[in-house]
C-alpha positions as CSV (number, residue, x, y, z in Angstrom):
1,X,21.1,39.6,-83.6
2,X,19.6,42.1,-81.2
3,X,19.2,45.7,-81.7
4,X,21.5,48.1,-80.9
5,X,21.6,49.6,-77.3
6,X,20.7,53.4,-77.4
7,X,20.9,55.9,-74.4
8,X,19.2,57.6,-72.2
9,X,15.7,59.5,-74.0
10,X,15.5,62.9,-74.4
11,X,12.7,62.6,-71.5
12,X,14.9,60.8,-69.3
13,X,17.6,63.0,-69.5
14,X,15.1,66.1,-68.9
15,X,13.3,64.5,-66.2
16,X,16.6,63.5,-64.7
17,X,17.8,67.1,-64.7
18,X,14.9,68.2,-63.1
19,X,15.2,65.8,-60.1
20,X,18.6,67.2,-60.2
21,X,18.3,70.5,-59.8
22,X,16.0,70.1,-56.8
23,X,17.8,67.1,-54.7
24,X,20.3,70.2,-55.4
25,X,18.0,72.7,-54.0
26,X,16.8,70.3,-50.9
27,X,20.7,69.5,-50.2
28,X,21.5,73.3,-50.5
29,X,18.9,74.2,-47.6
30,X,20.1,71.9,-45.0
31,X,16.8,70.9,-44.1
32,X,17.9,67.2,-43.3
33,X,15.3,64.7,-42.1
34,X,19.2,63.0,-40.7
35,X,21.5,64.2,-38.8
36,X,24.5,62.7,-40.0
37,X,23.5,65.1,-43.1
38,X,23.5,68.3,-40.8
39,X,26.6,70.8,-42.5
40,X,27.9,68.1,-44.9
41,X,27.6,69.8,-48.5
42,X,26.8,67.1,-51.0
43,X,27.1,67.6,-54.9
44,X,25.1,66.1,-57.1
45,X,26.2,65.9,-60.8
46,X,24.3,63.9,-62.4
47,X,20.4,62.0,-62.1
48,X,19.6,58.8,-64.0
49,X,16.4,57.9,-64.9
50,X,15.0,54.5,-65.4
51,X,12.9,54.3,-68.7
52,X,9.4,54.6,-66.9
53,X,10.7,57.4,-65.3
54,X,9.1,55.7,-61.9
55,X,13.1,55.0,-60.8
56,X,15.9,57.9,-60.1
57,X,19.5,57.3,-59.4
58,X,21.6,59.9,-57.6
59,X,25.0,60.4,-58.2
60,X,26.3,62.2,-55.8
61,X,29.7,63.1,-53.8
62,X,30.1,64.8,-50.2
63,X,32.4,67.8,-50.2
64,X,36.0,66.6,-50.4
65,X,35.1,62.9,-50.8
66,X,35.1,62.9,-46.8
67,X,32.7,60.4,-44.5
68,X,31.5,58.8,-47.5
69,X,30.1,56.0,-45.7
70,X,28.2,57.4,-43.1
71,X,27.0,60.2,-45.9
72,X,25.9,57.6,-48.3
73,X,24.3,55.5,-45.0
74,X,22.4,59.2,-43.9
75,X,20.8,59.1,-47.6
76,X,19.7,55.5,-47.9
77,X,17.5,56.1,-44.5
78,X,15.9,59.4,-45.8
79,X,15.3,57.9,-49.3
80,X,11.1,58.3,-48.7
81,X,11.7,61.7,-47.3
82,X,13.6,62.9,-50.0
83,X,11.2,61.3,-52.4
84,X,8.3,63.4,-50.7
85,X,10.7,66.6,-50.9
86,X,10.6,65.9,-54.7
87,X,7.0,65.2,-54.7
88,X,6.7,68.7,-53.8
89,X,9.2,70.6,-56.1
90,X,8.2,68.5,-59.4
91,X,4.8,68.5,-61.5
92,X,5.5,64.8,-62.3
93,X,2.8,61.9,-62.5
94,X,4.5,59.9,-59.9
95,X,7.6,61.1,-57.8
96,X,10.8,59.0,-58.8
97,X,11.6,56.2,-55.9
98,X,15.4,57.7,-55.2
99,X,18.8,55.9,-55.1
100,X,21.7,57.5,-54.2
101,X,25.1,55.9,-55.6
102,X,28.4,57.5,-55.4
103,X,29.8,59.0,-57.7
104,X,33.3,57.9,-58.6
105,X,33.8,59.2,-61.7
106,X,37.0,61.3,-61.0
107,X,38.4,58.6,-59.4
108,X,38.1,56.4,-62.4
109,X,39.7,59.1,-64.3
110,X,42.5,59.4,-61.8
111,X,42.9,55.5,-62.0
112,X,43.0,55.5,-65.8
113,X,45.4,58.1,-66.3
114,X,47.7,57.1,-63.5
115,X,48.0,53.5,-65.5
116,X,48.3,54.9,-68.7
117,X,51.4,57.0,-66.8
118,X,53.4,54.1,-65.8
119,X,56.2,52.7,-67.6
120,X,55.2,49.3,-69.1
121,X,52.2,51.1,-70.5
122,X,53.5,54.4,-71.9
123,X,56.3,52.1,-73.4
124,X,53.6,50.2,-75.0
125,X,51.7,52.9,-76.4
126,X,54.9,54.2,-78.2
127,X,55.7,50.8,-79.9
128,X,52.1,51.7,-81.5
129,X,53.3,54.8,-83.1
C-alpha cells in the first residue's frame, strides 16, 4: 500500500507566493525582454513549486483570455530572462527554472457547471434526492 499523497509544503506554497508576487511585479512594469509581451497585461494567480524548490510553474492568463498563443509563445522564449528578473527580486539559494502554463481554471468551471446545467444531468441529479 503506499502512503498517502499530501500537498504542496508550507515552504512551497511560501516560496511559490513569493515568485508570484514578483513575476507580478516584472509583468506590471512592462519591461519585456519580447515584444509580443509589449501592452499585453498578464495575471498571474497562482505559482507552483516543485519540492526542491529548484522548479516554478506559472499559471498565468493574458487580459481577456485574448492572443493566448502568441502570449504563452512570448513567455516560453524569455523563460532565462525572467528567471534572472527573479534572481534579482528574491533572496533564494537558487532562482526557480520558470514554466509558464495557462491557466484554465475558469474555464473548467464554466465547463462543469454548463454540464451539470443540461437536462439529462440535472434530471439525474434529482432521481438522487
Amino acid at each position: 500500500m503506499s502512503a498517502p499523497e499530501h500537498g504542496p509544503s508550507q515552504r512551497q506554497l511560501r516560496v511559490g507566493e513569493i515568485i508570484r508576487h514578483a513575476l507580478a511585479d516584472i509583468l506590471t512594469r512592462g519591461q519585456m525582454a519580447d515584444p509580443d509581451l509589449d501592452g499585453v497585461v498578464i495575471t498571474v494567480p497562482e505559482v507552483r513549486m516543485s519540492p526542491d524548490l529548484k522548479n516554478a510553474t506559472a499559471l498565468v492568463m493574458p487580459l481577456g483570455g485574448r492572443d493566448t498563443k502568441k502570449v504563452m509563445a512570448a513567455l516560453e522564449r524569455s523563460r532565462k530572462w525572467f528567471r534572472g528578473q527573479i534572481a534579482r527580486r528574491v533572496d533564494l539559494k537558487f532562482a526557480p527554472d520558470v514554466r509558464f502554463r495557462l491557466d484554465t481554471r475558469f474555464d473548467d468551471d464554466d465547463q462543469v457547471t454548463e454540464m451539470l446545467h443540461r437536462p439529462e444531468v440535472a434530471r439525474d441529479l434529482d432521481e438522487e434526492n
